[in-house]
N, C-alpha and C positions, 0 to 999 in steps of 0.2 A: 612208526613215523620216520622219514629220509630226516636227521637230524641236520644234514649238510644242507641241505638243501631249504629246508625250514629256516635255518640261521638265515642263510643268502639272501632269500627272497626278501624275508623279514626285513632286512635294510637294505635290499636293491628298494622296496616298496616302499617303505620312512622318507629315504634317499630322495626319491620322485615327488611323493607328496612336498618334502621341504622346494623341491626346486621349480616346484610347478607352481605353490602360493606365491613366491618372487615372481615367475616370470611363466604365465601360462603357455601350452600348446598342446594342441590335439593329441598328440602321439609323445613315447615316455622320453625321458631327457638320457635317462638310467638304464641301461639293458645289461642281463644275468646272459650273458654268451660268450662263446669263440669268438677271437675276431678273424680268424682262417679257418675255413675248413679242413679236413683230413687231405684233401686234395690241394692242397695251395691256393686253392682260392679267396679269394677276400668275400667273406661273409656280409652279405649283403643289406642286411639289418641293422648293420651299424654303422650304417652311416649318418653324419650329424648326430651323433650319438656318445654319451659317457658309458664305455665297456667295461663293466665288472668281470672282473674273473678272478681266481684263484690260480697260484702260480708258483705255489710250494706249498708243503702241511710237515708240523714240526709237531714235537711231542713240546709238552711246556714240563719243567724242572722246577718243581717248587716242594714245600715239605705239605705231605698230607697228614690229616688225620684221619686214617682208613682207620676203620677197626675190621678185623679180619670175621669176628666171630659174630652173628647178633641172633637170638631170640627165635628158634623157628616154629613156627604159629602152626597146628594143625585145625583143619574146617571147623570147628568147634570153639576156636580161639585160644587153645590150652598150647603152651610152652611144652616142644617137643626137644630138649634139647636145642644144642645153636648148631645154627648154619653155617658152614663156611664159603663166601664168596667171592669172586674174583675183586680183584683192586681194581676201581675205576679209573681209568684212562683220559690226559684231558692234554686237549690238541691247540697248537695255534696254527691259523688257519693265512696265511699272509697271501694277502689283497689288492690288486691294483685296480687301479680304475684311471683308464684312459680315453682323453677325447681326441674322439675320432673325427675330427672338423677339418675341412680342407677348402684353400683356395679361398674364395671372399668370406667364408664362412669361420675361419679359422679364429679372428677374436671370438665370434659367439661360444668358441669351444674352452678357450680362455678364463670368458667369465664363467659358463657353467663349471670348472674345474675349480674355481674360485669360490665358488658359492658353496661347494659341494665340502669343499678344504671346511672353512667357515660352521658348515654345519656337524661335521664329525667334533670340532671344536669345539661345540655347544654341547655336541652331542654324545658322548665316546663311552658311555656307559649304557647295556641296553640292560632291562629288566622286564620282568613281567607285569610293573606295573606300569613301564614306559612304552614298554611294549606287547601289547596282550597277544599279538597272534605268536608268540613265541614259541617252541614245545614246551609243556609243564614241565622237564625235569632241567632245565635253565633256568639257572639261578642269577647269575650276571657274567657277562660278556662284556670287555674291556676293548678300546677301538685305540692301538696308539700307531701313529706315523713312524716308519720305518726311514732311515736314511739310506739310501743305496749311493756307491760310487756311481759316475756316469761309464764306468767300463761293467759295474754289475747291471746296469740299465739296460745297457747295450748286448750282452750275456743276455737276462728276462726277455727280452726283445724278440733276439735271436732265436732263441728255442721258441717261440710260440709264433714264429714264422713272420716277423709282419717288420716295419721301418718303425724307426722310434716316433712316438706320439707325445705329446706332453702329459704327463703320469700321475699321479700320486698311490704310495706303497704306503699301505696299512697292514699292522699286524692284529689278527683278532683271538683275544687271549681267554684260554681259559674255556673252551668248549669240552664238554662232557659225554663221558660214553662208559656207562656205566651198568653192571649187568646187576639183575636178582636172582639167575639162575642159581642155582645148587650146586658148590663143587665135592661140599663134601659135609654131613652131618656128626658133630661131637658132643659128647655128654661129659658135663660137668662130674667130678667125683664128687657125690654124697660123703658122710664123715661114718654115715652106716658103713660103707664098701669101705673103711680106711682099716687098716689092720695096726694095732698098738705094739709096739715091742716089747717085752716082758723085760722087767728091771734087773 
């Protein structure tokens, strides 16, 4: 499963549903895209629209408790020795979401960035029981508000081609990626195989 992408959708679609019971409309409030394409053009879909996208990805710095070794199962069920496998990796994934409202339309972009602030607020913790289309190996995912200076704004802005829009930067902590492959199989010493030294 696209673990990235699973995340995103998962609360670009929360996202929408929250903003759609407030304040319905045919079409989403919320869109998972560019807001330039590769060409400099202004991506066309997002207009009157809240733009999610991703706009940096960090490693997150916390203490695990990997354990390196565990139990390796042959088809039968029986303990073949442990496994050794790679350390699970876990990422933050930092978020903006900008309305893209222009001209008379520009308060309506206001409040849906309002609403939207409002609901991360409510809502900043995602689980599998909060949220079931999650992938199974998410355990929880943390939503905290990031502060940027108005020159890092301006910087985020810059590189992703566009004029500044009114923003909100989220950081989403704590995504996992984590393998079951095999790197390497070890066997515990028996007290049989231990050799006694003579007195």
């Amino acid at each position: 499963m696209d673990l990235l992408r699973n995340i995103l959708q998962v609360i670009c679609d929360q996202a929408n549903s929250h903003l759609n019971n407030i304040d319905h409309r045919q079409d989403d409030w919320v869109v998972l895209t560019s807001m330039v394409d590769h060409d400099g053009s202004l991506n066309k879909h997002t207009k009157s629209k809240i733009v999610m996208g991703v706009y940096n990805i960090t490693r997150e710095a916390f203490s695990s408790s990997y354990v390196p070794a565990q139990p390796n199962r042959s088809g039968n069920g029986a303990a073949e020795g442990m496994a050794v496998v790679a350390p699970p990796l876990y990422l933050n994934l930092h978020l903006m979401f900008m309305a893209n409202f222009t001209e008379h339309s520009y308060p309506d972009g206001l409040g849906a960035l309002s609403r939207l602030i409002s609901f991360f607020q409510q809502k900043r913790v995602f689980t599998p029981q909060n949220a079931p289309a999650l992938a199974p190996e998410i355990d929880k995912l943390t939503m905290d508000i990031e502060n940027l200076s108005p020159v890092d704004v301006n910087y985020v802005m810059s590189m992703l081609g566009t004029r500044y829009l009114p923003s909100a930067f989220y950081k989403l902590r704590m995504v996992p990626f984590a393998s079951t492959a095999m790197l390497e199989r070890s066997y515990p010493i028996s007290t049989s195989d231990a050799t006694v030294a003579p007195r």
